[in-house]
C-alpha positions as CSV (number, residue, x, y, z in Angstrom):
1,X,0.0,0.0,0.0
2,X,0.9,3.3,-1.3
3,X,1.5,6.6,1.6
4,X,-1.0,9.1,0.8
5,X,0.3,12.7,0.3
6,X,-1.2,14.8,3.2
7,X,-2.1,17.7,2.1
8,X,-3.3,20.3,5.1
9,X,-3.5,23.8,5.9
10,X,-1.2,25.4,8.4
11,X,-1.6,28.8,9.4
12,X,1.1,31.1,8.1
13,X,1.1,32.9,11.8
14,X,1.8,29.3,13.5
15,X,4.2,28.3,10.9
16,X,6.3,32.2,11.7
17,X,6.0,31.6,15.5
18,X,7.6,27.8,15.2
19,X,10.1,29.0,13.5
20,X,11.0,32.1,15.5
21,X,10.8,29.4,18.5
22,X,13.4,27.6,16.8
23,X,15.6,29.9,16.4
24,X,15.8,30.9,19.5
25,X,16.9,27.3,20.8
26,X,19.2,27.0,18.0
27,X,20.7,30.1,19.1
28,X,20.4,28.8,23.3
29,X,22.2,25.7,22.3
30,X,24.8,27.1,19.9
31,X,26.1,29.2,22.9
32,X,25.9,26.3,25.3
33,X,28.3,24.5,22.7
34,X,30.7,27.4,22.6
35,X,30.8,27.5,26.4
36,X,31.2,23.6,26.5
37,X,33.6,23.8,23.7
38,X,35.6,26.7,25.6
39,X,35.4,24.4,28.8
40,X,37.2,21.0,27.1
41,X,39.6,23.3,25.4
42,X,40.5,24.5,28.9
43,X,40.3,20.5,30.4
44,X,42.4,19.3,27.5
45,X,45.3,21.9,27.7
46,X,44.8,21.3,31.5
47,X,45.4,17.4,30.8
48,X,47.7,17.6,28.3
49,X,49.7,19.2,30.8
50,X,49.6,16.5,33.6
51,X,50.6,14.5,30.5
52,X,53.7,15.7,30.1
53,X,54.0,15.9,33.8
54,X,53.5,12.3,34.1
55,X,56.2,11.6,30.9
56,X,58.5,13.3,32.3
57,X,58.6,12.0,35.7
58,X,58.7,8.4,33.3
59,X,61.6,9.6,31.1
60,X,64.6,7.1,31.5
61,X,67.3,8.9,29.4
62,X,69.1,6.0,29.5
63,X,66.4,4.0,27.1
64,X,65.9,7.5,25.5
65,X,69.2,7.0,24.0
66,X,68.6,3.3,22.6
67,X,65.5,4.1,20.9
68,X,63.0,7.1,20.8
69,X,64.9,10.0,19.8
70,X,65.2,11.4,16.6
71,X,67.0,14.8,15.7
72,X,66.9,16.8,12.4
73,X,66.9,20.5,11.1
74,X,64.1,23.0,11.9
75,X,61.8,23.5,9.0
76,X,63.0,26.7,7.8
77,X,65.4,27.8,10.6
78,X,69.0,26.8,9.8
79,X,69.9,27.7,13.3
80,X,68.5,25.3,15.1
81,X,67.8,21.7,15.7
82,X,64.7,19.7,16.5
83,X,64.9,16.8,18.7
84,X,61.6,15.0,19.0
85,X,61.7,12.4,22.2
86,X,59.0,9.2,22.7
87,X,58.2,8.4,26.3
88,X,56.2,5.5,26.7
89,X,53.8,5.6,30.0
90,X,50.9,3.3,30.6
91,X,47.5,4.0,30.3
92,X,46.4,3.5,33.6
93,X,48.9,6.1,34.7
94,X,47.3,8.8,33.1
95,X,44.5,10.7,33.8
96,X,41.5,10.1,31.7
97,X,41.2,12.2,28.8
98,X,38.4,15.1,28.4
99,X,35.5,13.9,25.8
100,X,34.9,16.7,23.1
101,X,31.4,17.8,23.0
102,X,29.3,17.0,20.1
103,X,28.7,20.0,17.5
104,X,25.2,19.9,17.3
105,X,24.9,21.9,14.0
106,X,27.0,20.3,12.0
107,X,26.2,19.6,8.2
108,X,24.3,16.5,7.3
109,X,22.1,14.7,4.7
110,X,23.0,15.1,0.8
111,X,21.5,16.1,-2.4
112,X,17.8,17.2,-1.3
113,X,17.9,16.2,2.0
114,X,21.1,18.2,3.0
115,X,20.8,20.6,5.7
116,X,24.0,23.1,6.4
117,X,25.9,24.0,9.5
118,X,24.6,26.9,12.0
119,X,24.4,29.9,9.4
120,X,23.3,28.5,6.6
121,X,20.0,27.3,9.4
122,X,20.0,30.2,10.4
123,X,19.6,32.4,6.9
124,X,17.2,30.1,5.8
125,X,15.0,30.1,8.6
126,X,15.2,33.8,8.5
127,X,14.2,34.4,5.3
128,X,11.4,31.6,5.3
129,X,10.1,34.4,8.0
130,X,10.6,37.3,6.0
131,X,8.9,36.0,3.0
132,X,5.7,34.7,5.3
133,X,5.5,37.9,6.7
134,X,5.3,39.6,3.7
135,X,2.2,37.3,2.5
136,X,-1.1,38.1,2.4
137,X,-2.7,34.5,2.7
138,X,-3.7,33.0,6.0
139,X,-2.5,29.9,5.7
140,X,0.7,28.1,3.8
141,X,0.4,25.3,1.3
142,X,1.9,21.8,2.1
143,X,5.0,22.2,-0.1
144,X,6.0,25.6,1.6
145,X,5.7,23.6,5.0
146,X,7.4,20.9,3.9
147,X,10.2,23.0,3.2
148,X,10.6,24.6,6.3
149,X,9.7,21.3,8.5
150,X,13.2,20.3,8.2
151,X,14.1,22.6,10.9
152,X,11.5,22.2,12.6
């Protein structure tokens, strides 16, 4: 059995207002990603620091010199050296690592389903508002919904 198209009426005032809504949380939860984003780039330096902490404490030059080390020019800098060292710690020595928060705008779908990052959500939304607020009818057509019930 086929689906049925379902075609209704929406009112063009509801359609504005759930999309002004949604905006609004789009904008709440983009800058509670930024702050969370700002806090694991804080924990990460932070851990990255007890890392080296923790490696250095671990160092045995004595192994460093067997394997590990590698020296060889500067990129670009004729005056200096780079010597890169491995340190090998266990896992269970080190504090656990900071988990990234999950972007929650990022781009997805393809072809006619693909919806863009933040901005491009954003512009579209806002001009879908624009143009139903310049209309004169009362209500919207299933196809214009449609198109805006992606971000709905």
């Amino acid at each position: 059995m086929a689906g049925k198209a379902i075609n209704v009426k929406v009112a063009r005032t509801k359609v504005i207002k759930a999309l002004e809504v949604k905006l609004e949380e789009m904008h709440n939860a983009k800058m509670n990603y930024e702050l969370l984003h700002s806090k694991y780039e804080d924990d990460l330096k932070a851990w990255k620091d007890k890392v080296v902490q923790i490696a250095y404490v671990n160092f045995d030059i004595t192994s460093a010199n067997k394997k590990g080390v590698s020296v060889r020019n500067a990129w670009g800098n004729d005056e200096n050296l780079r010597v890169d060292i491995e340190v090998e710690v266990a896992k269970d020595k080190l504090p656990a690592e900071p988990e990234a928060p999950k972007n929650p705008f990022g781009s997805q779908g393809y072809g006619r389903t693909y919806i863009g990052g933040y901005e491009e959500r954003v512009e579209e939304m806002q001009n879908a508002i624009r143009i139903l607020n310049m209309s004169d009818e009362e209500v919207v057509s299933t196809s214009t919904y449609q198109s805006v019930s992606r971000y709905l």
